[in-house]
C-alpha positions in Angstrom: 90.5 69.4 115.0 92.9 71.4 113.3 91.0 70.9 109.5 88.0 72.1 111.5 89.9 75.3 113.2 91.4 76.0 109.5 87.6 75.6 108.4 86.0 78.5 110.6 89.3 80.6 110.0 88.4 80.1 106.0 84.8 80.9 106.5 85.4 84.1 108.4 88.0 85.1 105.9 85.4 84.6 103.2 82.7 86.7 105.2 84.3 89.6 105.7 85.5 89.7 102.1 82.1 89.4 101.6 80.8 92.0 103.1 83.4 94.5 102.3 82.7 93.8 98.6 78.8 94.2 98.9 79.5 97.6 101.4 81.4 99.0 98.4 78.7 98.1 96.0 76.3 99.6 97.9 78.7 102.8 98.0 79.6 103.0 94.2 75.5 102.1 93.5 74.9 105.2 95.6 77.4 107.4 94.0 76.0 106.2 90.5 72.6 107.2 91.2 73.4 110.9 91.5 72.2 112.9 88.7 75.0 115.5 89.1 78.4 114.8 89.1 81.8 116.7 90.3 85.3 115.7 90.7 85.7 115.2 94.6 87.0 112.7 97.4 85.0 111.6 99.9 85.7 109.6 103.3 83.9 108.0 105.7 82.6 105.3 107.3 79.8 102.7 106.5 76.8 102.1 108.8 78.4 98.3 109.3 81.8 100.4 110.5 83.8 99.8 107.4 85.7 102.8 106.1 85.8 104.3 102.7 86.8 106.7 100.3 85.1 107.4 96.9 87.1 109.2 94.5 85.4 111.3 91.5 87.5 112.5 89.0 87.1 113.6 84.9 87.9 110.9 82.5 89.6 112.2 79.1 88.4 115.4 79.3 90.9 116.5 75.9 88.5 113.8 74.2 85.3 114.6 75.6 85.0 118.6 75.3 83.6 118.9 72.2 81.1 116.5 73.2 77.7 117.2 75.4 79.0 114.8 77.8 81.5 114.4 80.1 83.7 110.8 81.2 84.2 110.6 84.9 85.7 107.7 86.7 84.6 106.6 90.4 86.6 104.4 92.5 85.5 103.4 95.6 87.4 101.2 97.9 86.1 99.8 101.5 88.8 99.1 103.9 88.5 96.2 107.2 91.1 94.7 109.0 91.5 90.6 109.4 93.8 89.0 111.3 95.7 92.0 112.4 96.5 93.4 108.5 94.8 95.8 106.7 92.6 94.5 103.7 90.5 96.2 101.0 88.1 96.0 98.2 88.1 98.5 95.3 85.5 98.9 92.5 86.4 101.0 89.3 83.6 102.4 86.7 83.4 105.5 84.6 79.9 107.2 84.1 78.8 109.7 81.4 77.2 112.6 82.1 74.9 115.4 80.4 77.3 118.3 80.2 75.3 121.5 81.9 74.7 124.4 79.3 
């Protein structure tokens, strides 16, 4: 019995890791498919109730301001709580974008 209760604790562990890391790919795919891009935070929370925050902020801009494009990183992190402590997910990824003229 108690290999079976350690079983479903596993498997619900594993869930809602799961689903915190797909809601936060489904957040950072939605910030990635905007064709304009600003430096900015932004809270909230999912449609599944799982907070967030996205973060938006220039990447190397001494390195890219000569260029026609600028460097930003976006980190978006999904937060849940399991087992009464807090647990999150964060996904990191820089995007170029067309400088405007």
């Amino acid at each position: 019995m108690q290999l079976f209760s350690l079983n479903l604790k596993s498997i619900a562990r594993s869930e809602d890791f799961m689903t915190g890391a797909l809601t936060a790919q489904s957040k950072m795919r939605e910030v990635l498919s905007e064709e304009e891009m600003t430096e900015k935070v932004l809270r909230g929370v999912t449609d599944n109730g799982y907070p967030f925050e996205v973060a938006i902020v220039k990447s190397l801009p001494e390195r890219t301001e000569e260029l026609q494009v600028g460097l930003y990183e976006i980190v978006v992190t999904v937060y849940w709580t399991q087992g009464g402590k807090a647990k999150t997910v964060t996904l990191r990824t820089q995007k170029l974008v067309p400088k405007q003229v």
